[in-house]
N, C-alpha and C positions, 0 to 999 in steps of 0.2 A: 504494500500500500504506500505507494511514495507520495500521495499528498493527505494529509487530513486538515479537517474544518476543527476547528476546537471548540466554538459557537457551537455546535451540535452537541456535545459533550455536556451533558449536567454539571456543575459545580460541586464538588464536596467539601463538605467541612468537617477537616480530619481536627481542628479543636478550634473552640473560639475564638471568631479573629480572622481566621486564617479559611481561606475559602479558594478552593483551587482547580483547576481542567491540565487534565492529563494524556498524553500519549505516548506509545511508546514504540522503538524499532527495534531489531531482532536482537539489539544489545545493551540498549538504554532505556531510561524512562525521563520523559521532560515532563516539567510541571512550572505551569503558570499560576502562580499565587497574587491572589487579593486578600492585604492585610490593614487589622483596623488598627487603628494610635492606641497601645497599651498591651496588644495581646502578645503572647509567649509560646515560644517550643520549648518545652522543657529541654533540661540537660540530658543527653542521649545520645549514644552511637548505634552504626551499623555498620555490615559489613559490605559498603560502597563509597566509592567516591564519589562528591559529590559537588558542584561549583555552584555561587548563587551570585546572578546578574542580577540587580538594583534596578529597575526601570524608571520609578521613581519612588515618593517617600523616603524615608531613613528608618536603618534596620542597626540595633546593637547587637554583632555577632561576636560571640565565644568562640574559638577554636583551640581546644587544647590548651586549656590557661590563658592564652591570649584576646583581648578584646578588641575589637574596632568598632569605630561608629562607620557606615556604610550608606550612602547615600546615591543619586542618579550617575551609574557609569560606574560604578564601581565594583569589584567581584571580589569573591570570598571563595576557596577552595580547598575543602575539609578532603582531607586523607582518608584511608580505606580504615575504617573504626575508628577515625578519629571521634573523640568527647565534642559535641558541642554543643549552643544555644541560642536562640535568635529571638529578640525584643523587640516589636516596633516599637520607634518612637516618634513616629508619621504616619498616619498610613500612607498605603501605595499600593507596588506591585513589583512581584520578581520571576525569573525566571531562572529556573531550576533543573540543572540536568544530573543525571545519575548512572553510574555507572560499576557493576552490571545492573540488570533491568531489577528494578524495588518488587517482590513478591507482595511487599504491604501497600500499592498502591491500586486503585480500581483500573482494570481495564478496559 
């Protein structure tokens, strides 16, 4: 399937705040996140890698002890188990690719 609509895809909300459309290719899963001002992923690994482009809003990202403030244009890319955490403190929107493909995401 080399094009998808994500408009056709329902939104999920895998936790407050955080409301998301997904797809995925034979080895990845992207996800477009819409997040609201205040909500939280908790602290939590898995085992993928994982990169988050900032579209807009600002996100405070954890990665392994380390924090940033993360805002439009900016990316963050967590290691394969790496620990981490993400705060809006805007809302926005990001996009999120992962790799290999998330077992825990809808398809």
């Amino acid at each position: 399937m080399p094009f998808i609509d994500t408009n056709q895809s329902e939104p999920w909300e895998r936790l407050p705040g955080w409301r998301g459309r997904f797809f995925h290719s034979d080895n990845m899963t992207f996800s477009i996140w819409n997040f609201a001002e205040g909500s939280s992923i908790h602290e939590h690994h898995h085992p993928n890698e994982e990169a988050w482009y900032v579209i807009s809003g600002e996100l405070e990202i954890t990665i392994d002890g380390e924090t940033r403030i993360a805002g439009p244009g900016m990316a963050a890319v967590i290691p394969w188990d790496g620990v981490h955490r993400v705060h809006a403190r805007k809302s926005g929107q990001a996009f999120v690719a992962s790799h290999p493909i998330r077992d825990d995401i809808p398809k």
